[in-house]
C-alpha positions as CSV (number, residue, x, y, z in Angstrom):
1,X,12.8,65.1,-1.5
2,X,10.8,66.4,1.1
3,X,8.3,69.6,1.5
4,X,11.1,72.0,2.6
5,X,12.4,71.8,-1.1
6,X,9.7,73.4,-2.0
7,X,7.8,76.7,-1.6
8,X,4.3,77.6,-3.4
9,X,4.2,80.3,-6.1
10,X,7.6,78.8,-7.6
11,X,8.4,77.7,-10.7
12,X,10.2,74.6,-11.1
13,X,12.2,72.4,-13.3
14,X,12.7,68.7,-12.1
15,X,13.5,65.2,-12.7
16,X,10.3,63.5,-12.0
17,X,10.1,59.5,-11.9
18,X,6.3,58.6,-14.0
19,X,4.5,55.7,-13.3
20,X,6.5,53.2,-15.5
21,X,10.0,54.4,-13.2
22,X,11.5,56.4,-16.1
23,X,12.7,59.5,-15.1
24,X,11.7,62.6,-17.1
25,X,12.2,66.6,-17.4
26,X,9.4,68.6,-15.8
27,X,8.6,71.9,-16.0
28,X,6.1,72.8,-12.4
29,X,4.0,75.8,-10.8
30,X,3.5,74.5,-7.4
31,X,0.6,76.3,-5.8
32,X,0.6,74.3,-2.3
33,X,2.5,71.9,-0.7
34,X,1.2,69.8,1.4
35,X,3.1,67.2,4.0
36,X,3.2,64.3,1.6
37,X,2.4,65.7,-1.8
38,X,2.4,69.1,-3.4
39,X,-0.3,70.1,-6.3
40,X,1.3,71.6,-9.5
41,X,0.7,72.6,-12.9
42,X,2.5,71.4,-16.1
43,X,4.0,74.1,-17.7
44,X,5.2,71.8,-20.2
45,X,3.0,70.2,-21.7
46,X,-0.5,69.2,-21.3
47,X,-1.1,71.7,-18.2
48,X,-3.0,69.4,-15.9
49,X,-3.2,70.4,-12.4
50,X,-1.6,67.2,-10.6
51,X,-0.9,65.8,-7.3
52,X,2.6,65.3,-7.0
53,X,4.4,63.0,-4.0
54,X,8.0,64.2,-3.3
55,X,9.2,60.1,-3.8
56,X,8.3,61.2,-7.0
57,X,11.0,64.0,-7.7
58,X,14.1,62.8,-8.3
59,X,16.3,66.3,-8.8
60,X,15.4,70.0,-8.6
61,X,17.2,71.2,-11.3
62,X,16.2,74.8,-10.8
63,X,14.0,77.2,-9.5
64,X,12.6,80.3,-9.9
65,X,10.3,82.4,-7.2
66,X,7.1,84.0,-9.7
67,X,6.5,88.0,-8.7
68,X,3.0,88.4,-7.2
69,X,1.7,90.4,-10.2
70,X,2.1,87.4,-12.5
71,X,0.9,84.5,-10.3
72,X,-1.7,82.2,-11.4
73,X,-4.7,81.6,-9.0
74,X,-7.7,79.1,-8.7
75,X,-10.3,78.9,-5.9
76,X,-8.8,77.7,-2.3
77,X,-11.4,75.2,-2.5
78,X,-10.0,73.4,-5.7
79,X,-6.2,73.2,-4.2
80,X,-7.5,72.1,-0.6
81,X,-5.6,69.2,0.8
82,X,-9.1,67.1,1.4
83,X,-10.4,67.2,-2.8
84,X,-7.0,65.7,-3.6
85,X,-7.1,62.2,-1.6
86,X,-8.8,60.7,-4.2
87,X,-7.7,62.2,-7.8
88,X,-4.4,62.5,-9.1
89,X,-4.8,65.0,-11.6
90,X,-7.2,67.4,-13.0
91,X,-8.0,69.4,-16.0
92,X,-9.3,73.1,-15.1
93,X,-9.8,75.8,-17.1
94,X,-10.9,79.1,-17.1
95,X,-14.0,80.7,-18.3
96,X,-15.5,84.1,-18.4
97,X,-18.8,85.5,-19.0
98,X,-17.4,88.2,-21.2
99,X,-16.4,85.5,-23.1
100,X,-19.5,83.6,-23.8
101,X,-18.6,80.1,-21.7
């Protein structure tokens, strides 16, 4: 796979290969994409924000584009290509003064 498979604001199921080689069901919000990885959310699952390499993906099995009312957003800063050379995934959440956090 490649980064022309792949488009941001899409939701995706995939066949990903995890660190042990296994290959595994995934269920992905990509929010960038990036030339040799793209940064996703779990939506199945544990909900990490993670770096993902296209090696990694074996299959697309489908695909689904997400309307612009329901998109999920974070800060640019937090998805820019340069905080993700280092870190692999991430755990973010969201917090709201109305909410007492």
């Amino acid at each position: 796979m490649d980064k022309s498979n792949f488009s941001t604001d899409t939701r995706y199921t995939v066949t990903l290969r995890d660190a042990s080689g296994k290959t595994r069901a995934a269920n992905l919000y990509v929010y960038r994409v990036y030339d040799q990885f793209m940064v996703a959310r779990s939506t199945s699952g544990d909900g990490l924000l993670r770096k993902i390499p296209y090696s990694d993906v074996e299959k697309v099995v489908d695909q689904k584009p997400v309307d612009a009312k329901e998109r999920f957003t974070f800060p640019a800063a937090l998805l820019d290509e340069k905080n993700w050379r280092d870190k692999s995934e991430m755990q973010v959440y969201a917090s709201s003064a109305a909410r007492g956090k």
